[in-house]
FIKOLZA-1660 file (N, C-alpha, C; in steps of 0.1 Angstrom, whole numbers, plus 5000, padded with zeros to 4 digits):
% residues 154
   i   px   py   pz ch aa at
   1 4370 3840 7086  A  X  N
   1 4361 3850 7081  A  X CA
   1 4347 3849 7088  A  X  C
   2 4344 3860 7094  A  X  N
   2 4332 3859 7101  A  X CA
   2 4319 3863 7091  A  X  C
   3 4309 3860 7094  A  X  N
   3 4297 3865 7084  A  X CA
   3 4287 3873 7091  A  X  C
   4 4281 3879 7080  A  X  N
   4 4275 3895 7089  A  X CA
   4 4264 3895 7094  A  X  C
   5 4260 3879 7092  A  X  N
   5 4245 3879 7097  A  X CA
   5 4247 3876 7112  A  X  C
   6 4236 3874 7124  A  X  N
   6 4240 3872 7133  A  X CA
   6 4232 3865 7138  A  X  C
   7 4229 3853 7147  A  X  N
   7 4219 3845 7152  A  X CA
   7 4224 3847 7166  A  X  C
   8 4211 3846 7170  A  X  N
   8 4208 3848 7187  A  X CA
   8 4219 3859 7192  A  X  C
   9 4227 3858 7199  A  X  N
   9 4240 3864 7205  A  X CA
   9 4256 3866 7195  A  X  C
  10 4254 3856 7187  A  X  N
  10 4271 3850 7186  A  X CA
  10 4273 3848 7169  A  X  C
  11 4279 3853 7162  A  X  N
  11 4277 3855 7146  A  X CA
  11 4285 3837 7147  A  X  C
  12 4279 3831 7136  A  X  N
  12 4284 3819 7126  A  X CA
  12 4294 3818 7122  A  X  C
  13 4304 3814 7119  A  X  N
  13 4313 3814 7111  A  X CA
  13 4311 3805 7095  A  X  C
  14 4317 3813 7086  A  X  N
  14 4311 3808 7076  A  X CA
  14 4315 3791 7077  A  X  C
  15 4327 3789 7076  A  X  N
  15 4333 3775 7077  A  X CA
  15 4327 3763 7083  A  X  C
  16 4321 3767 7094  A  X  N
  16 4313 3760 7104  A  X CA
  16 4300 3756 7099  A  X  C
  17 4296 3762 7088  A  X  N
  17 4281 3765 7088  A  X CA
  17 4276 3755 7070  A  X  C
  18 4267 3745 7073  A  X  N
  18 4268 3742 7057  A  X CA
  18 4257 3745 7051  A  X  C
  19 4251 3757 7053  A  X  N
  19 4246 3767 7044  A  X CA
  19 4254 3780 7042  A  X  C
  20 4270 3777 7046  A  X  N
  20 4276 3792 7040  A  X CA
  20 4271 3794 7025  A  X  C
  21 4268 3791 7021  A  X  N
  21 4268 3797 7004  A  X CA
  21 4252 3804 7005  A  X  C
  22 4244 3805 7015  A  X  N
  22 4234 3809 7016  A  X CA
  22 4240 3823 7025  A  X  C
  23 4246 3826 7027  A  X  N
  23 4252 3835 7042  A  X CA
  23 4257 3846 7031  A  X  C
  24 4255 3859 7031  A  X  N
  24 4262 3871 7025  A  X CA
  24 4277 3874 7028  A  X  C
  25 4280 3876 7014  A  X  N
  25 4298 3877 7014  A  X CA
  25 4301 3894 7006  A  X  C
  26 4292 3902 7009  A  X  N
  26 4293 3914 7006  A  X CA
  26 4281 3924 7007  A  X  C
  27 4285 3944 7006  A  X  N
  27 4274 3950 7010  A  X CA
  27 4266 3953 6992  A  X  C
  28 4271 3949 6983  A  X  N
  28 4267 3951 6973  A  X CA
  28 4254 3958 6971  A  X  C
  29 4247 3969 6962  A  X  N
  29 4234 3968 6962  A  X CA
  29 4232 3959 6955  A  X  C
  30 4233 3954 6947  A  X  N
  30 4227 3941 6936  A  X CA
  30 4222 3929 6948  A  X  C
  31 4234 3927 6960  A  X  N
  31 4231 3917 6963  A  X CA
  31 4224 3923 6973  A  X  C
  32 4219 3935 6982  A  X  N
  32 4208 3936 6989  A  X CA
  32 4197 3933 6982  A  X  C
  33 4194 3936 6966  A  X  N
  33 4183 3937 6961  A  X CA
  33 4178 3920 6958  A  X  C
  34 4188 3917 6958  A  X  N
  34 4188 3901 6952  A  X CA
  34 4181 3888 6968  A  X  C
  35 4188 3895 6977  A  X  N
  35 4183 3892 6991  A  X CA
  35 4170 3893 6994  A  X  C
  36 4165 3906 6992  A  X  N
  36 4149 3913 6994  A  X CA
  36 4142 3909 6985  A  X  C
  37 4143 3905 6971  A  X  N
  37 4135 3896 6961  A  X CA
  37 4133 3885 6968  A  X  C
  38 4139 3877 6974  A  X  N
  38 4143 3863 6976  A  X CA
  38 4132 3865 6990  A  X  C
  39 4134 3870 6999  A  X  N
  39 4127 3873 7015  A  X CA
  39 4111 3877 7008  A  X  C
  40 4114 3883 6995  A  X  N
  40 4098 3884 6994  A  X CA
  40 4092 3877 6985  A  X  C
  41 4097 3865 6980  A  X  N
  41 4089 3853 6972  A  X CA
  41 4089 3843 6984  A  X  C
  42 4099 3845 6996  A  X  N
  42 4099 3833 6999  A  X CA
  42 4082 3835 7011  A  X  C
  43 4085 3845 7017  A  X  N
  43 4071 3853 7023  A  X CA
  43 4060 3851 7019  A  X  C
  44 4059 3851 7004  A  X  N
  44 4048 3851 6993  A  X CA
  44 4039 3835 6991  A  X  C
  45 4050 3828 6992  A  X  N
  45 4047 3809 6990  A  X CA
  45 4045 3807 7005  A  X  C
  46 4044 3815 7014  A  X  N
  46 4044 3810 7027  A  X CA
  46 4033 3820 7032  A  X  C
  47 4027 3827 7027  A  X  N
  47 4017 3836 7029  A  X CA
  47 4005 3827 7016  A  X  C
  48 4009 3822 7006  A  X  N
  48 3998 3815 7004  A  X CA
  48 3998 3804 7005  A  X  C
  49 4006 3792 7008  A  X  N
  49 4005 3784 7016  A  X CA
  49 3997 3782 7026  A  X  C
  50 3995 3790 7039  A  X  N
  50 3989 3796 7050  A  X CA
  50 3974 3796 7053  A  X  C
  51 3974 3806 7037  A  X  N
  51 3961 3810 7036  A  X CA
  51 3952 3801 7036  A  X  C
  52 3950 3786 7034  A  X  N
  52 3937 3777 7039  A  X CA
  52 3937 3773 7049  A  X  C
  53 3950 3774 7055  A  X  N
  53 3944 3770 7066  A  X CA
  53 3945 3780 7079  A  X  C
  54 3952 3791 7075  A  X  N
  54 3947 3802 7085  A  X CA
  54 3936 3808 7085  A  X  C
  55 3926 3810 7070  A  X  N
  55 3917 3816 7067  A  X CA
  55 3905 3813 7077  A  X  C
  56 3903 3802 7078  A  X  N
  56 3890 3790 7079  A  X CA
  56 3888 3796 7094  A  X  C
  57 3898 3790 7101  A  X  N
  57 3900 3789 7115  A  X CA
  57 3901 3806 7118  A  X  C
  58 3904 3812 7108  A  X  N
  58 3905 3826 7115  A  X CA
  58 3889 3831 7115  A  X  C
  59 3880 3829 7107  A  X  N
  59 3868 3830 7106  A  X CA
  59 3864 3825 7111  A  X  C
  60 3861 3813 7118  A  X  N
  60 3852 3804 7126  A  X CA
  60 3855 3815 7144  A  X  C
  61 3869 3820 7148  A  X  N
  61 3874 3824 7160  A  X CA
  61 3869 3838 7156  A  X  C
  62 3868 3845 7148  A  X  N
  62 3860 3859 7147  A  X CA
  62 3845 3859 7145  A  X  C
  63 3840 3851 7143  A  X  N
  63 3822 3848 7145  A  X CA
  63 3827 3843 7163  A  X  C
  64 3826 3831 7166  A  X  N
  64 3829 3829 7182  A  X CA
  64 3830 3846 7186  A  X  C
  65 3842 3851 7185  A  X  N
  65 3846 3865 7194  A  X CA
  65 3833 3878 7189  A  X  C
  66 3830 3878 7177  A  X  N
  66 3816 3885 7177  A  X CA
  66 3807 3883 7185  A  X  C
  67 3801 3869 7185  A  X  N
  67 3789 3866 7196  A  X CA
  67 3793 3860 7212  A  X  C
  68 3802 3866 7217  A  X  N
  68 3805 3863 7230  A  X CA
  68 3795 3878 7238  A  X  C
  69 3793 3871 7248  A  X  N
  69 3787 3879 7257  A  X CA
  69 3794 3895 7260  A  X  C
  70 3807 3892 7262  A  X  N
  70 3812 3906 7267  A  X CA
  70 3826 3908 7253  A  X  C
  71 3825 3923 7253  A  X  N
  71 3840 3926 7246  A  X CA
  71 3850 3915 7250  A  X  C
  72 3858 3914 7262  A  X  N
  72 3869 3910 7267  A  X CA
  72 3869 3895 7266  A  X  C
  73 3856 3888 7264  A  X  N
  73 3856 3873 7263  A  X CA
  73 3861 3866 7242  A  X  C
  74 3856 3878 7240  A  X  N
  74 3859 3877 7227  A  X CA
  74 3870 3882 7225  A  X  C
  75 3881 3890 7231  A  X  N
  75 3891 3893 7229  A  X CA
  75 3902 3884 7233  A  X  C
  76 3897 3878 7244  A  X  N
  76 3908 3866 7249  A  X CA
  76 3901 3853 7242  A  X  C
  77 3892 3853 7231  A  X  N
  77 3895 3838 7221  A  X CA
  77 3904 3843 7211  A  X  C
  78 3907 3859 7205  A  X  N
  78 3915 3858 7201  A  X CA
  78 3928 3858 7200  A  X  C
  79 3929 3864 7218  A  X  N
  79 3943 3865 7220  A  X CA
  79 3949 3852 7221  A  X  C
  80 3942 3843 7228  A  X  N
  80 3944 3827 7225  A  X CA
  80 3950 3824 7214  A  X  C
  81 3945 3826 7199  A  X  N
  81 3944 3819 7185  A  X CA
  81 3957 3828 7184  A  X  C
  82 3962 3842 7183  A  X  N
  82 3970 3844 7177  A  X CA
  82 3984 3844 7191  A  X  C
  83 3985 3838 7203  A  X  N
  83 3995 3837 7207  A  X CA
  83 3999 3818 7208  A  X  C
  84 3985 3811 7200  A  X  N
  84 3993 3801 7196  A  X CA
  84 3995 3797 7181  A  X  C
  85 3989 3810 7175  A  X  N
  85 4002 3812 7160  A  X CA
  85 4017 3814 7161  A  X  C
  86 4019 3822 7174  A  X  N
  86 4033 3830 7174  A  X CA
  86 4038 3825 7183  A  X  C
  87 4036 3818 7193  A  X  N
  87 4045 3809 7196  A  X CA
  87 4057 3800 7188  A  X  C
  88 4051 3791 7183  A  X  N
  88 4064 3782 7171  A  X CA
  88 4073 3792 7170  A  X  C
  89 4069 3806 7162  A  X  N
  89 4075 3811 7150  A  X CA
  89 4087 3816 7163  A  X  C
  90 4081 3823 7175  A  X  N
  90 4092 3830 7185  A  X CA
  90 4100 3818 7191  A  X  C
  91 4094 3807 7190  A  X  N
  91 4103 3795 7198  A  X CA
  91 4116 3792 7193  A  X  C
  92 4113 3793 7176  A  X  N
  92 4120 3787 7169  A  X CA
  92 4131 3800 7168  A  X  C
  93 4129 3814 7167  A  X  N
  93 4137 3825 7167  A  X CA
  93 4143 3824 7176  A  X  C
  94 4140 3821 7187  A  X  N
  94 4150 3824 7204  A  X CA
  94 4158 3811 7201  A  X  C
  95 4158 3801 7195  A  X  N
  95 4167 3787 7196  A  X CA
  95 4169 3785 7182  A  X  C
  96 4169 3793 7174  A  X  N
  96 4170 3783 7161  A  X CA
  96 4188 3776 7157  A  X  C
  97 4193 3779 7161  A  X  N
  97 4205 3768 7164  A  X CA
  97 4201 3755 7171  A  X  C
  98 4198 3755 7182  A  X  N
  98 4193 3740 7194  A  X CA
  98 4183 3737 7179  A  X  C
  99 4170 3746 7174  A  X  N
  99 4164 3738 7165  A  X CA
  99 4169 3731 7149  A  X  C
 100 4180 3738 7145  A  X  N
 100 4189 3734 7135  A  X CA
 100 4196 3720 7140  A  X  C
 101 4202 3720 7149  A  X  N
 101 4205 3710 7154  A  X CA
 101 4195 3697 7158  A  X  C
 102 4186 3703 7164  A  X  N
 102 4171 3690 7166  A  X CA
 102 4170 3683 7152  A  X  C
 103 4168 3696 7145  A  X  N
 103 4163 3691 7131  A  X CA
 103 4168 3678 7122  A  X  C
 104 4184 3682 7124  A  X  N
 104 4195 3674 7116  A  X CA
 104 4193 3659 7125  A  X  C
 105 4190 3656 7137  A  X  N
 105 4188 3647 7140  A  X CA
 105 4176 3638 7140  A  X  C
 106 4164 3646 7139  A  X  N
 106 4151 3643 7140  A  X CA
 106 4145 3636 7125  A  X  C
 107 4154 3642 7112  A  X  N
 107 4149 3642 7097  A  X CA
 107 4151 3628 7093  A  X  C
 108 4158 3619 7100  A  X  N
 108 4157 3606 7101  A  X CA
 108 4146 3600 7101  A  X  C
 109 4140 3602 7110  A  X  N
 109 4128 3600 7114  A  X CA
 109 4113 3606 7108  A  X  C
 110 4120 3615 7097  A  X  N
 110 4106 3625 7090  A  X CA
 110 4099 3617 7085  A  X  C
 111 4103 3605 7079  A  X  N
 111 4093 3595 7070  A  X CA
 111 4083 3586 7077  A  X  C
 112 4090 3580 7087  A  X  N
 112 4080 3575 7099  A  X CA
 112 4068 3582 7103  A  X  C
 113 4073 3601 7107  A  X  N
 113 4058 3605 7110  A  X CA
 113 4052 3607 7097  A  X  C
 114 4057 3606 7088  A  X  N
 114 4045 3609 7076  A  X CA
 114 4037 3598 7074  A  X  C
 115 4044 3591 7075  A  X  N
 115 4034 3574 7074  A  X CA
 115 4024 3576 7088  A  X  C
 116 4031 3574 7099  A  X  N
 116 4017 3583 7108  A  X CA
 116 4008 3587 7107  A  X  C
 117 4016 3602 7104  A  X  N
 117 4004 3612 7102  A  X CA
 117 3993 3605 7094  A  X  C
 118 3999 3601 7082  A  X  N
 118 3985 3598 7071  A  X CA
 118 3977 3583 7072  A  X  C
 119 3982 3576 7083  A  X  N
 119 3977 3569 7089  A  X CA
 119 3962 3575 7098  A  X  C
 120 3967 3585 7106  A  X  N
 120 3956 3588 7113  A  X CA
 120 3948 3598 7102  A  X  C
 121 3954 3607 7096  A  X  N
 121 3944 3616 7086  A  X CA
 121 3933 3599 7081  A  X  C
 122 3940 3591 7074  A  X  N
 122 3929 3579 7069  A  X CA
 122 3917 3577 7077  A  X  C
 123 3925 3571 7089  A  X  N
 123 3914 3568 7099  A  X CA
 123 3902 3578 7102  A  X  C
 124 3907 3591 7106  A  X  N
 124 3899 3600 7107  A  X CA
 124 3891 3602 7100  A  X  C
 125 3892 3598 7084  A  X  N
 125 3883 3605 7072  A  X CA
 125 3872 3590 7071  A  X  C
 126 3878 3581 7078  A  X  N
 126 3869 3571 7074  A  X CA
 126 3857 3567 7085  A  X  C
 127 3861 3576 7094  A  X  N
 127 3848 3581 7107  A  X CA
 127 3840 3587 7107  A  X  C
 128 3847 3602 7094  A  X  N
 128 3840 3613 7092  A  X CA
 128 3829 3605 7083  A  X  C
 129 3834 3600 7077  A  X  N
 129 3829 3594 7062  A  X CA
 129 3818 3581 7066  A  X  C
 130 3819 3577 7079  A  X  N
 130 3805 3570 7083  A  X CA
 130 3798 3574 7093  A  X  C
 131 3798 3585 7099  A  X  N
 131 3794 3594 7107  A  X CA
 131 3799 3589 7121  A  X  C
 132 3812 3585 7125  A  X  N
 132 3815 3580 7133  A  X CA
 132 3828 3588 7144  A  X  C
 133 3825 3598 7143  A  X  N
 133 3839 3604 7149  A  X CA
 133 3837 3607 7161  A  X  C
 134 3821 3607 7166  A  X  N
 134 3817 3605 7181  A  X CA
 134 3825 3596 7189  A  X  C
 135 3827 3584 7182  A  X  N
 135 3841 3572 7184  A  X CA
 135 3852 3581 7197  A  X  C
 136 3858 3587 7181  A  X  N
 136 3868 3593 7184  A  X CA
 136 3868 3602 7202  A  X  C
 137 3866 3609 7200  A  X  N
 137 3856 3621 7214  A  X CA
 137 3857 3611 7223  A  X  C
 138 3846 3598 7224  A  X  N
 138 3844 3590 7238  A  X CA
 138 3859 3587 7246  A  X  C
 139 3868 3583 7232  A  X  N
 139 3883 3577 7236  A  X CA
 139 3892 3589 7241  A  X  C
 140 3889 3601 7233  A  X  N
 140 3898 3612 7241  A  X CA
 140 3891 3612 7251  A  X  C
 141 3879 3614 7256  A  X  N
 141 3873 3618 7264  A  X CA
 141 3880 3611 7280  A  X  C
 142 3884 3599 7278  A  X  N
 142 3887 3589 7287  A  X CA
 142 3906 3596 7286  A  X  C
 143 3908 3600 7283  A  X  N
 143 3921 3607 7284  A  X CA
 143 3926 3620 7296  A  X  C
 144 3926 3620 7309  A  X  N
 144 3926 3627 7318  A  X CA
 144 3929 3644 7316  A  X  C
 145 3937 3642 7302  A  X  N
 145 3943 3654 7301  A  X CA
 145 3935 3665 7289  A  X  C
 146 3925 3651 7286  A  X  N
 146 3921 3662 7273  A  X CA
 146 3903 3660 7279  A  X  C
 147 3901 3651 7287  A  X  N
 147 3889 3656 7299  A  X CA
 147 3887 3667 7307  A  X  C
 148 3901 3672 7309  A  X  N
 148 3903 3686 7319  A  X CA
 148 3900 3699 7313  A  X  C
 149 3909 3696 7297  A  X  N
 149 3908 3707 7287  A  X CA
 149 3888 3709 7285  A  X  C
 150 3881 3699 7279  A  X  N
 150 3870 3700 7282  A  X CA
 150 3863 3705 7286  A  X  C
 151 3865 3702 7299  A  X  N
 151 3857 3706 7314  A  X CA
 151 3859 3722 7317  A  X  C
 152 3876 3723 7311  A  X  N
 152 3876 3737 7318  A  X CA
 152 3873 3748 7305  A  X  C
 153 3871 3742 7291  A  X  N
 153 3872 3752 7282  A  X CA
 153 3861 3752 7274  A  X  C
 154 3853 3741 7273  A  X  N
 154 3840 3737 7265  A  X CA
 154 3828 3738 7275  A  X  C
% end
């Protein structure tokens, strides 16, 4: 039995797939309607989810593109900000099988980067927190690749 949704090129088979029970097994209206509730709560926690941290940054990049010298210099900060919003989301659309698959392998490993991550969030807040994050800057600074970014963009 094949299933009606389709990814990339080549439809799933349900059997294959161990989210079949998530995959549509008819044209029902109940279950279109049941589908479109679902696509729009799940939209809704992920639209406000978002919202702190797209808000901020979206505002700090529309003052920047207000006070730029020309139209077009303010247009390309924001074509910048919103073509590296949409990136991920298109990367993950054109591969999301290779990334289903990354995933199932990488989730091993999800706990390690959280310990990470919140390793460096600490450190970072405890630089912020003695006015010391100039620190931080000197050591990237000595980083060839994030000296270039710098030079060519600050």
């Amino acid at each position: 039995m094949r299933a009606q949704w389709s990814s990339s090129s080549a439809c799933i088979k349900r059997e294959h797939c161990r989210f079949a029970r998530c995959m549509p097994t008819n044209d029902s209206t109940a279950y279109r309607r049941e589908l479109l509730a679902r696509a729009f709560l799940v939209g809704s926690a992920f639209g406000l989810g978002w919202t702190p941290c797209v808000g901020p940054i979206l505002a700090v990049i529309l003052t920047f593109a207000a006070t730029e010298s020309t139209v077009s210099k303010g247009v390309g900060l924001l074509a910048v900000y919103a073509l590296g919003l949409a990136l991920p989301f298109l990367a993950t659309a054109v591969s999301i099988e290779g990334f289903l698959l990354f995933y199932a392998r990488f989730r091993r490993h999800l706990h390690k980067v959280e310990i990470a991550s919140g390793a460096v969030m600490i450190a970072v807040g405890i630089l912020v927190f003695n006015g010391r994050l100039i620190v931080l800057n000197g050591w990237l600074n000595n980083v060839p690749f994030f000296r270039w970014i710098a030079e060519r963009f600050l």
